[in-house]
C-alpha positions as CSV (number, residue, x, y, z in Angstrom):
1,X,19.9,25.9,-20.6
2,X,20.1,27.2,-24.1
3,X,17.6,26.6,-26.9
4,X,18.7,27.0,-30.5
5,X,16.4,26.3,-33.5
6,X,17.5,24.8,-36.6
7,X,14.2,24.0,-37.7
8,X,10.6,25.6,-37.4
9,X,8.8,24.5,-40.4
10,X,5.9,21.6,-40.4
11,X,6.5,18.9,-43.1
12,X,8.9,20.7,-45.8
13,X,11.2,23.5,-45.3
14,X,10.5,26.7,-46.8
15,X,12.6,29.9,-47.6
16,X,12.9,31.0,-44.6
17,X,12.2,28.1,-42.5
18,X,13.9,24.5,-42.3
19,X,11.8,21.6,-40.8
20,X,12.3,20.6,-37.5
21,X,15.8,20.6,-35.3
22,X,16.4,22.0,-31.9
23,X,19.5,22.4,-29.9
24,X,19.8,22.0,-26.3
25,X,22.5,23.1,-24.7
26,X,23.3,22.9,-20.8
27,X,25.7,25.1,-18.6
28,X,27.6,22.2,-17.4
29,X,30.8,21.7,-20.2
30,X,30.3,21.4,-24.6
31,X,28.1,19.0,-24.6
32,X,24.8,19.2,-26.4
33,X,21.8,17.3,-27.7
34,X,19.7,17.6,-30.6
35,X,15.9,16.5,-30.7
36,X,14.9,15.8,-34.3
37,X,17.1,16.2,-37.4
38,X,14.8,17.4,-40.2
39,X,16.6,17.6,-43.9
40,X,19.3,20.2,-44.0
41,X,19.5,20.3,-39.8
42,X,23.5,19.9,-40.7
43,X,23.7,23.2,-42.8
44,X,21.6,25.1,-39.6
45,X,24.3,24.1,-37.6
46,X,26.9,25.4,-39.7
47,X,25.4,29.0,-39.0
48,X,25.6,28.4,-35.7
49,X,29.3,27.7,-32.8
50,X,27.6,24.0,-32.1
51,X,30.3,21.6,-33.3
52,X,29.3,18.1,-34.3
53,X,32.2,16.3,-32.0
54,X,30.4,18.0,-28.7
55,X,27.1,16.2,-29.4
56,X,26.2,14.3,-26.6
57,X,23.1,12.3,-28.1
58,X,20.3,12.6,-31.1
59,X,17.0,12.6,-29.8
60,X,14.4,11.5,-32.1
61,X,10.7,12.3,-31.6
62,X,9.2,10.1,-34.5
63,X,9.9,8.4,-37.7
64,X,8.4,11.2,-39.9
65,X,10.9,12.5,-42.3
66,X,10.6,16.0,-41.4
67,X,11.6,15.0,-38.2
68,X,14.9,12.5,-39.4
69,X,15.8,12.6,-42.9
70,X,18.9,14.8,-41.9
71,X,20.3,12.2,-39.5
72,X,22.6,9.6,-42.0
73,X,24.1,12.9,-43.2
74,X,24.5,14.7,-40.2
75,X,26.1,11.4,-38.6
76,X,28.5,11.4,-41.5
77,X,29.6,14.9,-41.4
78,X,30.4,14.1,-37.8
79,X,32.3,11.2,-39.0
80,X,34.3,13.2,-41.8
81,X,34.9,15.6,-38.6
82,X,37.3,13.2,-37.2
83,X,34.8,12.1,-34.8
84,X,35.7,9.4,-32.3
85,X,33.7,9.6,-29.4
86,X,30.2,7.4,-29.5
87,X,26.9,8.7,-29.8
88,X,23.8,8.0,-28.3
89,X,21.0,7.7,-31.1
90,X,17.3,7.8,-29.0
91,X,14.8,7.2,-31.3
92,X,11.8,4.4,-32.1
93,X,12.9,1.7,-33.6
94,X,11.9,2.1,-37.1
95,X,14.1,5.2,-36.8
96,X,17.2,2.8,-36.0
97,X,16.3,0.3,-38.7
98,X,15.9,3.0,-41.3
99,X,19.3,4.0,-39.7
100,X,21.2,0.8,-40.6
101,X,19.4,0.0,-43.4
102,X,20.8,3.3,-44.8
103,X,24.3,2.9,-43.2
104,X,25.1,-0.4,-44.9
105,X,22.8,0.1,-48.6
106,X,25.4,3.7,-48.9
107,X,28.5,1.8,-47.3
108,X,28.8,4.4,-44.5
109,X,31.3,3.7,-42.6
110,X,31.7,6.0,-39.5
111,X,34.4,6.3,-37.1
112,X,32.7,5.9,-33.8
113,X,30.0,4.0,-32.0
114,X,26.3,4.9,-32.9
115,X,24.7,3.2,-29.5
116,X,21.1,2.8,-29.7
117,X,18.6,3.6,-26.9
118,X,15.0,2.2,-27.4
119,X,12.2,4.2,-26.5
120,X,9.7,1.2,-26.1
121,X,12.0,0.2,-23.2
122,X,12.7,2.8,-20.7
123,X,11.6,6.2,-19.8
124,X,14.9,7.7,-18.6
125,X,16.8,7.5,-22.0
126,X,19.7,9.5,-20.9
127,X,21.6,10.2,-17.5
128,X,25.2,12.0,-16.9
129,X,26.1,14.2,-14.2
130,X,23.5,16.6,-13.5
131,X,21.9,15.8,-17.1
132,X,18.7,13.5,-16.8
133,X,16.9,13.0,-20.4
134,X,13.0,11.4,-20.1
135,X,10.9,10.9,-22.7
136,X,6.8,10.8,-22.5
137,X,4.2,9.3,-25.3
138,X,2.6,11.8,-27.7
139,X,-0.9,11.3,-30.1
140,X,0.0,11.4,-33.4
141,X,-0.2,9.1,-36.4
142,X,2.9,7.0,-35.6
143,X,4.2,6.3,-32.5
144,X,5.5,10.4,-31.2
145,X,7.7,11.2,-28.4
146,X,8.4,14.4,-26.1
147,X,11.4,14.7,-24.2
148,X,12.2,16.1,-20.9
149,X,15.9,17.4,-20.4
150,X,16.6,18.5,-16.7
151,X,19.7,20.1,-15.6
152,X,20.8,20.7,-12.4
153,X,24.0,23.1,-11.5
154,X,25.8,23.5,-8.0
155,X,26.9,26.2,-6.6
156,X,29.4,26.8,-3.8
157,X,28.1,29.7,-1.7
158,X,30.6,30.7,1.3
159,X,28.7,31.4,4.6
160,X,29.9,35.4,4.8
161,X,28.3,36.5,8.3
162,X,29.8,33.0,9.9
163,X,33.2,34.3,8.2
164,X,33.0,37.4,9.5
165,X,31.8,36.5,12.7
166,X,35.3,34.6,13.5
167,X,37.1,37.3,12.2
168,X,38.4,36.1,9.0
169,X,38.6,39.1,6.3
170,X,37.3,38.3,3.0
171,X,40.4,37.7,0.7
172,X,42.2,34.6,-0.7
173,X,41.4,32.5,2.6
174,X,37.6,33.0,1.7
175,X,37.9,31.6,-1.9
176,X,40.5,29.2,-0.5
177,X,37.2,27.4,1.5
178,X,35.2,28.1,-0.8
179,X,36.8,25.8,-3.6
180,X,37.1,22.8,-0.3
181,X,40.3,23.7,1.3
182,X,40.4,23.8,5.2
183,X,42.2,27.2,6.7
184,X,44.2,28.1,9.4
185,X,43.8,31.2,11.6
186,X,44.6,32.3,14.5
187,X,46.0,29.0,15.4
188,X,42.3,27.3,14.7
189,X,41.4,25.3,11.4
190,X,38.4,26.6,9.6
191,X,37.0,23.7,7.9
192,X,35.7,24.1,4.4
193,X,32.6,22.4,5.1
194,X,31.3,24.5,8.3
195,X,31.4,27.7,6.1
196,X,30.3,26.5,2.7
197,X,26.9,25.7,1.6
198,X,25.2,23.7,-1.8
199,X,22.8,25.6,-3.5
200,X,21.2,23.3,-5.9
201,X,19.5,25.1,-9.0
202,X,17.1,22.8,-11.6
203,X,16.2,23.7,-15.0
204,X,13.9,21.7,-16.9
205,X,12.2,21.9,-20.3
206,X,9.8,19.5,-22.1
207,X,10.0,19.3,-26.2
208,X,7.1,17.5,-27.8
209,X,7.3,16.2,-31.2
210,X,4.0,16.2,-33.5
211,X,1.0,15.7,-30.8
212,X,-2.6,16.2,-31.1
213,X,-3.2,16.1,-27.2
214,X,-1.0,18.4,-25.6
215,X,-2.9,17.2,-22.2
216,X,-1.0,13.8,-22.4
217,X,1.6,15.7,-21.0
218,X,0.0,17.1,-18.0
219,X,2.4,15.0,-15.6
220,X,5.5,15.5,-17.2
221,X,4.8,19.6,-17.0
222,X,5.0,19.0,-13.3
223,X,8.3,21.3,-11.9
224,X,9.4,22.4,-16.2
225,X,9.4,25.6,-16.6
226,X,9.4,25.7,-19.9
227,X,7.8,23.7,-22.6
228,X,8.0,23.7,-26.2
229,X,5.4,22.3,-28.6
230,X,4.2,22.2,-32.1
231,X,1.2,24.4,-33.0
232,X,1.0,23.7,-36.8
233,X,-2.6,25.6,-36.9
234,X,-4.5,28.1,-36.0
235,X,-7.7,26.3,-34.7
236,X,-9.8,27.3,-37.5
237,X,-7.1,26.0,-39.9
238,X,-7.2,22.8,-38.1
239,X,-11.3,23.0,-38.3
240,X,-11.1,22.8,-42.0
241,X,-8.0,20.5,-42.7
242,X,-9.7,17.8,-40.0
243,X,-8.5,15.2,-37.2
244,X,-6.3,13.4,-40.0
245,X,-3.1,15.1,-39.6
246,X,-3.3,14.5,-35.6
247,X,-1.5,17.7,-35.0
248,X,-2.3,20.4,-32.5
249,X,-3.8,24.3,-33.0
250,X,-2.4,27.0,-30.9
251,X,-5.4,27.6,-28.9
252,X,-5.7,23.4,-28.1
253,X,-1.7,24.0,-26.7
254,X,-2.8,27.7,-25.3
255,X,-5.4,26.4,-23.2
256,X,-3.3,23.3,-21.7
257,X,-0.4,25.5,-21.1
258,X,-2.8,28.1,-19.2
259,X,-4.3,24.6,-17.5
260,X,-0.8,24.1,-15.8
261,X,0.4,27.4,-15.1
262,X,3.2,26.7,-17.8
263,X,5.0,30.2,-16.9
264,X,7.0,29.9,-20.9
265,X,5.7,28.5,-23.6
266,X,7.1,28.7,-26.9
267,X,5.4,27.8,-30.2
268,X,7.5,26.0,-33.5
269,X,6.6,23.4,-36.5
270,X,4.1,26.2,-38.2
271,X,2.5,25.0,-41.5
272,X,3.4,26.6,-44.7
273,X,0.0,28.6,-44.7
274,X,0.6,30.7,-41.7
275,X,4.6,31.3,-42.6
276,X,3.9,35.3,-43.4
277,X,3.4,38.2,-41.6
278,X,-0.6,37.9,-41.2
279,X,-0.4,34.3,-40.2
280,X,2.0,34.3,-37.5
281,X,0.0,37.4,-36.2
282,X,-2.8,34.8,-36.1
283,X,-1.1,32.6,-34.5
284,X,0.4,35.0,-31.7
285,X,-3.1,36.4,-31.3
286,X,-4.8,32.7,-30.7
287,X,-2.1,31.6,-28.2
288,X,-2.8,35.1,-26.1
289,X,-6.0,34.5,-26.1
290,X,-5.9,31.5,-24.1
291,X,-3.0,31.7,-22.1
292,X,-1.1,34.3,-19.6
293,X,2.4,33.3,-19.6
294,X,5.1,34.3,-21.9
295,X,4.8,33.2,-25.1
296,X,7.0,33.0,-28.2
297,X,6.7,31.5,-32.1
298,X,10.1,30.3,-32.8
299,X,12.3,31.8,-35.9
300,X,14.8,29.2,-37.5
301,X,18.2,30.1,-35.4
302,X,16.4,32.2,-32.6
303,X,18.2,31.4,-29.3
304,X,16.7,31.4,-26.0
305,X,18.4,30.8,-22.9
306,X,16.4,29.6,-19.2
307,X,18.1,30.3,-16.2
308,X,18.3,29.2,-12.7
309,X,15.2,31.3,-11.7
310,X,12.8,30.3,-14.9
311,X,13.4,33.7,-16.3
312,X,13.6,33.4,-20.5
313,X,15.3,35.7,-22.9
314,X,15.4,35.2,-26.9
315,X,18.1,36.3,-28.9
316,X,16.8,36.4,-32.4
317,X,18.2,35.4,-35.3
C-alpha cells in the first residue's frame, strides 16, 4: 500500500501544512481512497499523479471541518473532470446531510452517483476484490471514526524443484503454467495446477480520525501493521490546554502503540504550536520515549509505501 499526505495540520492549515487528507493507495489497479478531505485537500492532490476519476470512495472520520470542508469542492472538480463512474461517500450522517444540503443550496449538479454508506449501520463499509474497508468508534467530541483498509495480493509462484525434477527446462513452458495453462512434454500433460502454488500476502493499516483514547483500538490493531494516528500534543501541551479538546498526546499514542507491539507507527494532525523545528523535535522525542518501533511525524505530501513483509519506507516531500 501507499500512503500519501495531503494534510497534517490540526484544525486550520498553516504555511506549510494543510489540515487533514490522506491517500491510500493499493497495488491492485488505479483505484484509491481518501480518508478525510480538509479545505484545500483538492489543490494537495494537484501536486500529486492521484487523479480524481480513479477514486474509489471518500472516507470520512467526523463532521469537523478540518476533517470535510474540502469535500463539495473536491466532488465537483471530479465532476468538471468528466467523471462518470459513482462514488462511495463513507461518512456519519451529518456529514451526508451537510453534503446535500450543500449540493442543492449551490445547485451542484454532478455527473455521477454519490452513494452513501452509513457508518451507524455496518462495520465493513467497503469490499472489492482483495480490498476490505472497516471502520471502528473513536472518543472525541462528536461521534469519530478510524478506518481499517486491508489488501491482500496473490501471487503465482511456480513449484521449480517439482519442474525440474520431471525434466522440464525453465523457459516459456514454465511461464506458460505459471499464468494457468496445462503443458505437454514428453507425451505427458503437466497440469498448471500440480506445479503452481498461491502465496497470499495481507497488508493492513488502521487511520484514526481525532481520538482521545487510542486504547479503543486495541482490537482492531490485531494483524495491522501499521497504524496512523493523531498526536496533536505533546503531553505537557495537552496538560495545560485540558480534557476539552478530546484529542490525544504523543506519549498517550506512544504508550498504546508500544502496548501492542505496533511495529510502525506514524504521527500527523500536529497543532499549530509544535509546527517548527523545536516542536516536532518534542514531539519525536516523546513518541521515542515510549515506544520501540519505527516511528514517523508526517510532512504534507510525504509518501510512504508498506509492503508485503511490513517493512515501511518514506519518500519525503
Amino acid at each position: 500500500m501507499k500512503l500519501t499526505f495531503l494534510g497534517t495540520s490540526s484544525g486550520t492549515p498553516t504555511r506549510h501544512r494543510n489540515v487533514s487528507g490522506l491517500a491510500v493507495q493499493t497495488v491492485l489497479g488505479a483505484d484509491w481512497f481518501l480518508v478525510d478531505c480538509g479545505e484545500g485537500t483538492q489543490h494537495r492532490v494537484l501536486q500529486t499523479p492521484l487523479s480524481l476519476n480513479d477514486l474509489a470512495a471518500v472516507c470520512i472520520t467526523h463532521v469537523h471541518g478540518d476533517h470535510c470542508y474540502g469535500l463539495p469542492g473536491l466532488l465537483a472538480s471530479a465532476g468538471m473532470g468528466k467523471r462518470t463512474k459513482p462514488l462511495k461517500l463513507i461518512a456519519p450522517l451529518p456529514v451526508w446531510q451537510w453534503f446535500e444540503a450543500t449540493r442543492t443550496l449551490t445547485d451542484l449538479h454532478l455527473p455521477y452517483e454519490v452513494e452513501h454508506v452509513d457508518l451507524d449501520a455496518q462495520q465493513l463499509v467497503y469490499e472489492a476484490p482483495g480490498v476490505r474497508i472497516e471502520r471502528h468508534a473513536l472518543l472525541h467530541r462528536v461521534p469519530s471514526h478510524a478506518y481499517r483498509v486491508q489488501v491482500e495480493t496473490r501471487r503465482v509462484r511456480l513449484k521449480a524443484d517439482a519442474l525440474r525434477a520431471v525434466g522440464l527446462p525453465p523457459g516459456p513452458a514454465w511461464r506458460a503454467l505459471q499464468s494457468g495453462e496445462d503443458v505437454s512434454f514428453n507425451g505427458d500433460v503437466l497440469r498448471s495446477a500440480d506445479f503452481t502454488e498461491t502465496q497470499v500476502d495481507t497488508a493492513s493499516v488502521l487511520v484514526g480520525g481525532d481520538n482521545a483514547e487510542p486504547a479503543l483500538l486495541r482490537d482492531a490493531c490485531q494483524g495491522v501493521q501499521l497504524l496512523v494516528h493523531e498526536a496533536t500534543f505533546t503531553q505537557d501541551a495537552l496538560d495545560k490546554v485540558g480534557p476539552g479538546p478530546m484529542h490525544s498526546s504523543a506519549r498517550l499514542l506512544a504508550e498504546f502503540a508500544q502496548s501492542v507491539e505496533m511495529p510502525n507507527l506514524i504521527l500527523t494532525h500536529f497543532s499549530a504550536r509544535h509546527q517548527n523545528e523545536q516542536g516536532m523535535a518534542a514531539l519525536m522525542a516523546e513518541t521515542q520515549a515510549h515506544y520501540r518501533g519505527n516511528a514517523f511525524l508526517a510532512n504534507d505530501l510525504d509518501v510512504y509505501e508498506l509492503d508485503s513483509a511490513g517493512e515501511v519506507t518514506v519518500t519525503r516531500a
